[in-house]
C-alpha positions in Angstrom: 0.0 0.0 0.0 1.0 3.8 -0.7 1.9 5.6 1.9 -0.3 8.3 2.9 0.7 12.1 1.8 -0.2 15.1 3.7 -0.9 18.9 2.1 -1.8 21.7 3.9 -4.8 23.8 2.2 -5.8 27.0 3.0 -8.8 29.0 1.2 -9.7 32.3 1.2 -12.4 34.8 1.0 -15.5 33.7 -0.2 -14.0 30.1 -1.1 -14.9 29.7 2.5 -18.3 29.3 1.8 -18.3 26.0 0.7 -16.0 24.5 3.4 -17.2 22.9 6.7 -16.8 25.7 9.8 -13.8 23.5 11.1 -11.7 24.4 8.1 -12.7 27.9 7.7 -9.9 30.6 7.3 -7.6 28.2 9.0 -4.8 26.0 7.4 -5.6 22.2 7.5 -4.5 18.6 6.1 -5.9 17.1 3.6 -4.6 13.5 2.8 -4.2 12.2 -0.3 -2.5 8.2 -1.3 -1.7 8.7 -5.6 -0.9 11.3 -7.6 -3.6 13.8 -7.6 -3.8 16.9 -9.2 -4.4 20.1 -7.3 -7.9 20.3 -9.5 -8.9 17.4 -8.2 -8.1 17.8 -4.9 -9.8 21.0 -4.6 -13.0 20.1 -6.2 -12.8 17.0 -3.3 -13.0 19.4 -1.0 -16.4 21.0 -2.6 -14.7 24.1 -3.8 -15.9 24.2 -7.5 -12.8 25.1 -9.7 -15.1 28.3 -11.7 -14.3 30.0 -8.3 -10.4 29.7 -8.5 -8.5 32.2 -10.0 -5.2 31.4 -8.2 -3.3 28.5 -6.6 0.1 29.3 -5.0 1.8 26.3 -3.9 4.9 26.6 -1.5 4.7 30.4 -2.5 4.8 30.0 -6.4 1.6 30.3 -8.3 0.4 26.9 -10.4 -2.3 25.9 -12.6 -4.8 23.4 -12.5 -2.5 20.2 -13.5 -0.2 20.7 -10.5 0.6 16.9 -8.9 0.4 17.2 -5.9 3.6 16.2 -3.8 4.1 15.5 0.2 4.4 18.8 2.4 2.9 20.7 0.1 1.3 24.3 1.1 -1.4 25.2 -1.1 -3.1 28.8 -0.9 -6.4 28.8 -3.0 -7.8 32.3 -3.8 -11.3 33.3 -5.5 -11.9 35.1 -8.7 -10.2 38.6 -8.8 -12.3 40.8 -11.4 -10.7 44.1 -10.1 -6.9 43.5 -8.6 -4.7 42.6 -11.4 -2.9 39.7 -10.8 -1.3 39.7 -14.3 2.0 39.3 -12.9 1.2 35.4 -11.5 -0.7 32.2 -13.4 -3.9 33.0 -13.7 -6.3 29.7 -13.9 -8.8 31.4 -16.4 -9.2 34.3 -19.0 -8.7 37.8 -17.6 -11.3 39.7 -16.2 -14.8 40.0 -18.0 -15.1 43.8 -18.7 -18.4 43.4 -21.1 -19.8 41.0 -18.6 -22.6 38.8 -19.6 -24.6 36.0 -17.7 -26.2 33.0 -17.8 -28.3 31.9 -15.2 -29.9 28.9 -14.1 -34.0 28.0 -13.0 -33.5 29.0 -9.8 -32.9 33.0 -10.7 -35.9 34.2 -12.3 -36.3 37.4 -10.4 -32.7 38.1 -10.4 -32.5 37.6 -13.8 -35.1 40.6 -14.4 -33.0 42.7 -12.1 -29.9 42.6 -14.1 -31.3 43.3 -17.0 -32.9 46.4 -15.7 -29.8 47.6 -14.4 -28.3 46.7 -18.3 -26.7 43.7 -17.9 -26.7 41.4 -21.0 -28.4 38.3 -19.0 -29.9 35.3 -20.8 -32.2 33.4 -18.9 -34.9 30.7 -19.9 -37.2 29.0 -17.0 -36.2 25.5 -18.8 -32.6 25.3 -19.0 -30.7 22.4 -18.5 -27.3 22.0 -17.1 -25.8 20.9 -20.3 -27.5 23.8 -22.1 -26.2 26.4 -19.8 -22.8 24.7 -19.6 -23.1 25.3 -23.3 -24.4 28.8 -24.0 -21.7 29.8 -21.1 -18.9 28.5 -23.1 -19.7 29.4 -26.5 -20.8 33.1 -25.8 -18.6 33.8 -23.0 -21.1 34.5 -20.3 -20.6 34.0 -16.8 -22.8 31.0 -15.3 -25.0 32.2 -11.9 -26.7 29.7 -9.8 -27.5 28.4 -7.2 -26.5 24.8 -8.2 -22.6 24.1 -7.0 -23.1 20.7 -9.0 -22.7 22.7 -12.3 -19.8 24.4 -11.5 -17.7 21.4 -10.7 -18.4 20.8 -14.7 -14.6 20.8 -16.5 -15.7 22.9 -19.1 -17.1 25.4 -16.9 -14.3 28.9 -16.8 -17.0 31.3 -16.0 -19.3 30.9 -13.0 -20.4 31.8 -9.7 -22.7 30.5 -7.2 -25.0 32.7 -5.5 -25.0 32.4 -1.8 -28.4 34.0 -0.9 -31.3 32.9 -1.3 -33.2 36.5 -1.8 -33.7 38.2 -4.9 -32.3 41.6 -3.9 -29.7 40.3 -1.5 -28.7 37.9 -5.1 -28.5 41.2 -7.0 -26.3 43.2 -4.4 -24.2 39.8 -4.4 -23.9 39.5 -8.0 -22.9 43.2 -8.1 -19.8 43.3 -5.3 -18.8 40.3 -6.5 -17.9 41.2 -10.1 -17.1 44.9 -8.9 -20.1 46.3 -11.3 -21.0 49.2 -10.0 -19.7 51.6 -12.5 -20.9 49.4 -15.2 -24.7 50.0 -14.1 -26.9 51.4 -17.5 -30.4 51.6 -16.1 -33.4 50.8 -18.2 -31.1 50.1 -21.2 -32.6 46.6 -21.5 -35.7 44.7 -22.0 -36.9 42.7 -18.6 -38.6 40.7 -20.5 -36.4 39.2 -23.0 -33.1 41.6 -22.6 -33.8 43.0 -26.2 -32.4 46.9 -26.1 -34.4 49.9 -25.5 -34.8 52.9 -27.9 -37.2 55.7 -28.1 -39.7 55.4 -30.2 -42.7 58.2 -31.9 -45.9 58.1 -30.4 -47.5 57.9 -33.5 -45.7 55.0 -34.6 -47.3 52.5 -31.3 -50.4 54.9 -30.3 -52.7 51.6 -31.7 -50.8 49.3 -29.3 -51.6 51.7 -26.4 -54.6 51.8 -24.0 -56.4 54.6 -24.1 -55.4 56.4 -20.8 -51.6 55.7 -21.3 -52.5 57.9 -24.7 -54.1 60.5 -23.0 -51.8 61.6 -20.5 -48.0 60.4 -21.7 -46.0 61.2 -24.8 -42.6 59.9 -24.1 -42.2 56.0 -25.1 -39.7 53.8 -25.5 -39.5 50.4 -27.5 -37.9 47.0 -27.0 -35.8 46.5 -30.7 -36.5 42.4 -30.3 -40.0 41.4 -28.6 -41.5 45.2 -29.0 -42.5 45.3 -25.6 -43.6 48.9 -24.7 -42.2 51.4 -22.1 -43.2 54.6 -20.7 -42.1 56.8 -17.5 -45.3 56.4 -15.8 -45.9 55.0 -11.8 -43.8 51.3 -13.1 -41.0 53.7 -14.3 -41.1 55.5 -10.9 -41.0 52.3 -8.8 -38.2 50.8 -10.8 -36.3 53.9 -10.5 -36.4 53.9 -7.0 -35.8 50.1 -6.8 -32.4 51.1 -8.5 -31.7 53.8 -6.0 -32.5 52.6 -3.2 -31.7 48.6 -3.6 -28.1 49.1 -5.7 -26.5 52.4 -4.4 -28.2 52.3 -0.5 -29.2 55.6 -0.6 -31.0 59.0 -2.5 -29.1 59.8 -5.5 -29.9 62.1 -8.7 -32.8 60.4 -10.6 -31.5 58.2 -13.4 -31.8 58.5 -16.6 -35.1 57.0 -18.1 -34.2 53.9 -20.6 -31.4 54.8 -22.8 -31.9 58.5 -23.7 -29.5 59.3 -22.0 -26.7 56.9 -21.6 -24.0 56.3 -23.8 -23.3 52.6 -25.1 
């Protein structure tokens, strides 16, 4: 028989998360009898390997396909999307600037909240794993959910699993975590289907309108793929303050309505 190896782990941040409380922020043993790669060792312990963006081992940073050897010390760090760690090996592509999602079942009402903050965010209530695993690799979107299992899939390089369980705690999540803040563009996209937003003449959708949105509104605004219809009435109002007071925590200047005013 093989004699039994030792490593030292130690994870940080929100890698944490998935560990038991006992190994928490705290260096411990794992044991390990063949040669193992450091992939495999860390998807073992439950951390799936989208949430790794850098492995030092003994002090020198390694990828993925590291053996494992006896005495090894093994810092594993989360995703960076706004320290540059250009310098080291990092285990994926470098940070998503023109971030896009893909989420999972489980996110319905999150997904409606990225999209009305902008975010490009695809999003069907019938999604399969494979599907997702799928669209996230072949149009570079990031997977969200709420399902570790799919993020332990090999061809997975973008995803995160959302922690809470509410919708607006999931949104504030989402947005810390990829350090979005000042890529916010308010009422740029369709909730609906995430089509875009323009203005659009009265004239043009006045016989898709009910009679007292005619009367008293005149500025509209039109989705370019389902043609889903806008306006800055009392749903405007409560979405705008949804934004304010859910995203930045406080009272700030009103936002622009839909995409009149934001650049793209």
């Amino acid at each position: 028989m093989a004699p039994e190896r030792i490593a030292k782990f130690r994870f940080y941040e929100e890698l944490n998360d998935f560990l038991p409380k006992e190994k928490q922020k705290k260096c411990f043993p794992y044991a390990f009898k063949y040669n193992q790669s450091v992939k495999d060792a860390i998807e073992a312990l439950g951390i799936p390997h989208a949430e790794v963006d850098l492995i030092l081992v003994n002090g020198n940073s390694q990828g993925f396909t590291y053996t494992l050897k006896n005495g090894d010390y093994i810092s594993v760090y989360p995703v960076f999307e706004s320290i540059d760690i250009s310098g080291v090996t990092r285990l994926r592509a470098k940070p998503l600037r023109e971030i896009k999602f893909v989420l999972d079942v489980h996110l319905g009402k999150l997904c409606k909240y990225l999209r009305m903050l902008g975010f490009d965010t695809y999003y069907r209530n019938n999604l399969g794993d494979d599907e997702i695993v799928r669209i996230s690799t072949t149009e570079n979107r990031v997977i969200l959910t709420r399902d570790i299992g799919i993020l332990k899939n090999g061809k997975v390089l973008h995803g995160y699993w959302v922690r809470s369980q509410d919708s607006k705690k999931q949104l504030w999540e989402v947005i810390q975590r990829f350090d979005l803040n000042d890529q916010l563009r308010p009422f740029y996209r369709c909730i609906v289907c995430n089509g875009l937003i323009n203005p659009v003449e009265k004239k043009d959708i006045e016989h898709l309108l009910r009679e007292n949105t005619k009367a008293f509104f005149n500025n509209f605004y039109q989705c370019q793929t389902c043609g889903k219809i806008y306006w800055e009435g009392s749903h405007f109002e409560n979405m705008q303050e949804f934004v304010e007071n859910v995203i930045s925590g406080k009272k700030t200047n009103r936002l622009s309505p839909f995409n009149k005013q934001i650049k793209k």
